[in-house]
N, C-alpha and C positions, 0 to 999 in steps of 0.2 A: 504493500500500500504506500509503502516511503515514496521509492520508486516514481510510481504514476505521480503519486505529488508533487515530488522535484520535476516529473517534464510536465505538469500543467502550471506551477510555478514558473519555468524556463518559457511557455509560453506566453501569461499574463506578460510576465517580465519584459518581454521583445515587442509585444504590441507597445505595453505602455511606452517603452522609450523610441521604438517610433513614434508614435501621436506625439511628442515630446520634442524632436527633432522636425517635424511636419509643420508643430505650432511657430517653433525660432526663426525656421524658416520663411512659413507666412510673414511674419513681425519682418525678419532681416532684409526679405522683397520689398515692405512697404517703406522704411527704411532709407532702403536704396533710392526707391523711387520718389519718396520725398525729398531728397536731399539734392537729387541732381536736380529734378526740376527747379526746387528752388534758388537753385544757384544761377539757373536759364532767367533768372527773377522772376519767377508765378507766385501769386497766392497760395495758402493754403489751399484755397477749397478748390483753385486752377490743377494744383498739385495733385490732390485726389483723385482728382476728374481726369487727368490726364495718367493714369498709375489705373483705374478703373479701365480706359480704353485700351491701355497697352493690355491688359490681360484678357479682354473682349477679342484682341486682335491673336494672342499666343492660343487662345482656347481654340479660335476656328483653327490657325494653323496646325496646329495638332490633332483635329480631331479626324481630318479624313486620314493620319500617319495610324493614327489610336484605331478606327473602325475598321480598318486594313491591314492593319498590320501583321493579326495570325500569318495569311495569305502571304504577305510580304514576305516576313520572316522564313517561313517554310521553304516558298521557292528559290531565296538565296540560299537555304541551307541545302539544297536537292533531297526534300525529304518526298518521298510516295507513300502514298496513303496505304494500308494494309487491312485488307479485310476478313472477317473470322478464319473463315475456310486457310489463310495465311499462314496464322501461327493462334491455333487456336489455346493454346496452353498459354500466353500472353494476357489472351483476352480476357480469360476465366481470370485471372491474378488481377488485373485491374479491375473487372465486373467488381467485385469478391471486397476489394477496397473502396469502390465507390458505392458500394450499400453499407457498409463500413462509415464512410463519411458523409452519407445523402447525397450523393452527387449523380450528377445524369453522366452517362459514359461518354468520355470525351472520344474525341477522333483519335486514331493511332499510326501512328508514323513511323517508317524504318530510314535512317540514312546511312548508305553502304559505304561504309567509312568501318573498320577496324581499330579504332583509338573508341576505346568504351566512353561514352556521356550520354546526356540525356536533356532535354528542357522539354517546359511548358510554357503554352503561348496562350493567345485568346485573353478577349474584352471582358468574358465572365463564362460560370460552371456552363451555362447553357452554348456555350461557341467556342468552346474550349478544345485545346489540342495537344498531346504529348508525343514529343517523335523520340525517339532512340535510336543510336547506332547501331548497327548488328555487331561492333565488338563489344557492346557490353551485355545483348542477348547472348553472347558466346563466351565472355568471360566469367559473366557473374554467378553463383549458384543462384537456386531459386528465393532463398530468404533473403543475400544481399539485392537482385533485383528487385522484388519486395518491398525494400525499404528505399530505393530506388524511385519507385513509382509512389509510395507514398508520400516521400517528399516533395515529388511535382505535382501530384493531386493537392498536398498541402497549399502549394503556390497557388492550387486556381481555386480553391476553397477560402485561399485571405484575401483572393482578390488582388493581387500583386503586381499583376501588368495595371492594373488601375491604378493604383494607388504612386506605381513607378510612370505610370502616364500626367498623373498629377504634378508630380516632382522635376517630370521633364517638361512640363509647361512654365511653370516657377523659372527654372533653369532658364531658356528660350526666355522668359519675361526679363530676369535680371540683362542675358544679353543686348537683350532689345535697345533697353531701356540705357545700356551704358553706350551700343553705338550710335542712338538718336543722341543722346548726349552731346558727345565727341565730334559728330558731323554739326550741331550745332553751334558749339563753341567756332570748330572750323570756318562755317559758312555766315559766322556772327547773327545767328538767331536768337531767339527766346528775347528777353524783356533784360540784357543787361546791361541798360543804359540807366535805366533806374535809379533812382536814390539809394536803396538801400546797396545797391549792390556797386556801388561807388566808394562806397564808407569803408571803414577797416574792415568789420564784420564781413559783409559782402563780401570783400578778396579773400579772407579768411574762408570761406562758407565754399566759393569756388575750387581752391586748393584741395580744402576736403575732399570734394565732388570729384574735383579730377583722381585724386588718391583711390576713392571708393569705386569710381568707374574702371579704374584698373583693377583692381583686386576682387572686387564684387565678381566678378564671372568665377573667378577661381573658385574663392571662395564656396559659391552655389553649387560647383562640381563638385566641389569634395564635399559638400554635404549632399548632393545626392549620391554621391559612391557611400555614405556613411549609411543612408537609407537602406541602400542595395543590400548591405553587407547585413544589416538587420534582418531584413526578409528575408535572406539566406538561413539567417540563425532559428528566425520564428519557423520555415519549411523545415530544417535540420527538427526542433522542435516538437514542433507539429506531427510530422512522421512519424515520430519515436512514440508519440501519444496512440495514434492510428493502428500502428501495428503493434503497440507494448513489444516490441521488440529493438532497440536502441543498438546493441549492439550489431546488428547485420547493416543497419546503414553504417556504422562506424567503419566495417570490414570494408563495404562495398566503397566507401569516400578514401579509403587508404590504397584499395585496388586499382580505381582508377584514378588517385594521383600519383601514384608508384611506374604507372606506366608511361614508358617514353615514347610515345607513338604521337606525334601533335594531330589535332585532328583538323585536315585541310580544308573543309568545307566554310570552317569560322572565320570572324574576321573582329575587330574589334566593336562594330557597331550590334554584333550577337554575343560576343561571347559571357556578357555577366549573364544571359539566359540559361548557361549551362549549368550543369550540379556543381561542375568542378571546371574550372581553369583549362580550357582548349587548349592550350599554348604552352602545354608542359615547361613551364620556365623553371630551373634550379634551384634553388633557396637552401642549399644544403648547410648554409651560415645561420639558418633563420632570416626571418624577416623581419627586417626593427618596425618601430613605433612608426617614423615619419616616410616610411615606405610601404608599409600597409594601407595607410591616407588615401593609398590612389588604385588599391585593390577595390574591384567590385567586391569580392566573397573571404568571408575571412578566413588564415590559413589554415588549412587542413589540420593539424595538430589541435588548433584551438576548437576545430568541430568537433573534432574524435574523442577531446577531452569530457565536452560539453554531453556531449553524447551519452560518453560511459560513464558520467556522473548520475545519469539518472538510474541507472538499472540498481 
C-alpha cells in the first residue's frame, strides 16, 4: 500500500509543480509584454490591449500546427498505421491498459527503425495516437513494453500535447512580442517621443526592455523544456500507477537508453515526443545542473530512480 502511495504522491507532486511553472509563466509573458510596450511609450490599459492581441494572434497561429499536428508529426516520423490482424498481441496489451485507464483505443503505429522508442501524439484521448519502433517491439519483453505503453497512454490521458500546445503559444507570444519590439525601436515607432519616456525613468524603462527582449525568449524556452521535463516525470509516474508495476518501465527506460543505435527518422522538432532521447548522446560524466536546462526529458538515472522509489 506504501508503494501505490509514493506513485500517487509522485503524481499529485508533478501536476502541482507544473500548474506552478504554467502560473510564472502566465505572470512572466505578461511581464514581458508590459514592459516592452511601455517603453514603445503606451499606457497601461494600450499595454494590455496590445499583450491581449498579441496572444489573439499566437493562438490562431498555432492552432491549425495544434489541430494537425498528430498527422504532421507521424508522417515526418514514416510511421504506418497497423491494424489488428498486424500484431494482434500488441493490441490486446494496449486494449487491456486503456480499460485500465478509461480510454478509447488510440490508433497504433509501427516505425521501421531498429533503435527501440516510442511517442504519443494527438489533441486528446479521442484523436489520439501511439507509434513504436519495431526495435523496441523486438527488444523489449512483454512487461517492459507494458510499461512502455502505459507511459504514453499516461501522456494522452494528462492531456500533454495540450497542455505542451499551451506553453508553445506562450513561447511564440514572448517571441512575438520581443521582435515587434526590436523592429520598433528600429523603425522608431510606438509613442517615444513622449514625456515620460524623455525623462531619466523613461531611458531607464527602455534599457530594461531592451535587456528583457533579449533574454525573454530564452528565458520562455527553458521554461518550456522545464515543462517538458515534468510531463515526462508525471507519464514516468502515471504509468507506474497504471500498471503497479514501476519496475518494468525502469528496465525498459535503461534498455532503451543503453542502446547505441540513434534512431534516424527524429529530428529535433520531434524528438522530446519520444520516451527516451532519439539521439543517443553520451553523458557517461553525468549531466550537471546547467546542462540539463536544455534537456526536454530528464536523465534516465533520475527516472529509474524515481521509479524504483515507489515499488
Amino acid at each position: 500500500m506504501s508503494a501505490i502511495n509514493t506513485a500517487y504522491n509522485q503524481v499529485d507532486s508533478n501536476r502541482t509543480k507544473t500548474l506552478v511553472i504554467m502560473f510564472f509563466f502566465t505572470l512572466f509573458v505578461t511581464i514581458v509584454a508590459f514592459v516592452l510596450t511601455k517603453a514603445l511609450g503606451f499606457s497601461i490599459e494600450e499595454s494590455f490591449g496590445f499583450t491581449s492581441l498579441f496572444l489573439i494572434f499566437a493562438i490562431i497561429m498555432n492552432f491549425t500546427s495544434f489541430y494537425f499536428s498528430d498527422s504532421i508529426i507521424l508522417a515526418i516520423s514514416q510511421a504506418k498505421q497497423l491494424e489488428r490482424k498486424d500484431n494482434v498481441e500488441l493490441f490486446r496489451l494496449v486494449e487491456n491498459l486503456c480499460i485500465a485507464a478509461g480510454l478509447p483505443l488510440p490508433r497504433i503505429y509501427v516505425i521501421d527503425d531498429s533503435a527501440p522508442n516510442a511517442f504519443a501524439t494527438g489533441r486528446d484521448p479521442k484523436h489520439s495516437a501511439i507509434a513504436f519502433t519495431s526495435g523496441v517491439l523486438q527488444k523489449l519483453n512483454k512487461n517492459e513494453l507494458e510499461g512502455v505503453v502505459a507511459h504514453e497512454l499516461s501522456h494522452v490521458k494528462n492531456l500533454d500535447i495540450r497542455v505542451m500546445a499551451v506553453v508553445t503559444i506562450l513561447v511564440g507570444l514572448v517571441a512575438l512580442l520581443s521582435d515587434v519590439f526590436f523592429r520598433s525601436l528600429w523603425f522608431g515607432g510606438g509613442r517615444r517621443n513622449n514625456d515620460d519616456n524623455k525623462s531619466g525613468a523613461g531611458a531607464i524603462l527602455i534599457v530594461v526592455a531592451i535587456v528583457l527582449a533579449i533574454l525573454s525568449p530564452l528565458i520562455a524556452q527553458l521554461i518550456q523544456l522545464a515543462v517538458s521535463r515534468k510531463r515526462e516525470s508525471l507519464a514516468d509516474a502515471s504509468g507506474a500507477v497504471l500498471t503497479r508495476n514501476p519496475e518494468a518501465l525502469a528496465e525498459a527506460l535503461l534498455k532503451i537508453s543503453s542502446d547505441k543505435e540513434p534512431l534516424e527518422v527524429a529530428n529535433k522538432g520531434t524528438a522530446h515526443l519520444y520516451i527516451a532521447n532519439p539521439f543517443k548522446q553520451d553523458h557517461k560524466g553525468g549531466i550537471t545542473w546547467f546542462a540539463n536546462l536544455f534537456n526536454t526529458h530528464p536523465p534516465i538515472e533520475e527516472r529509474v530512480a524515481a521509479l524504483r522509489a515507489m515499488q
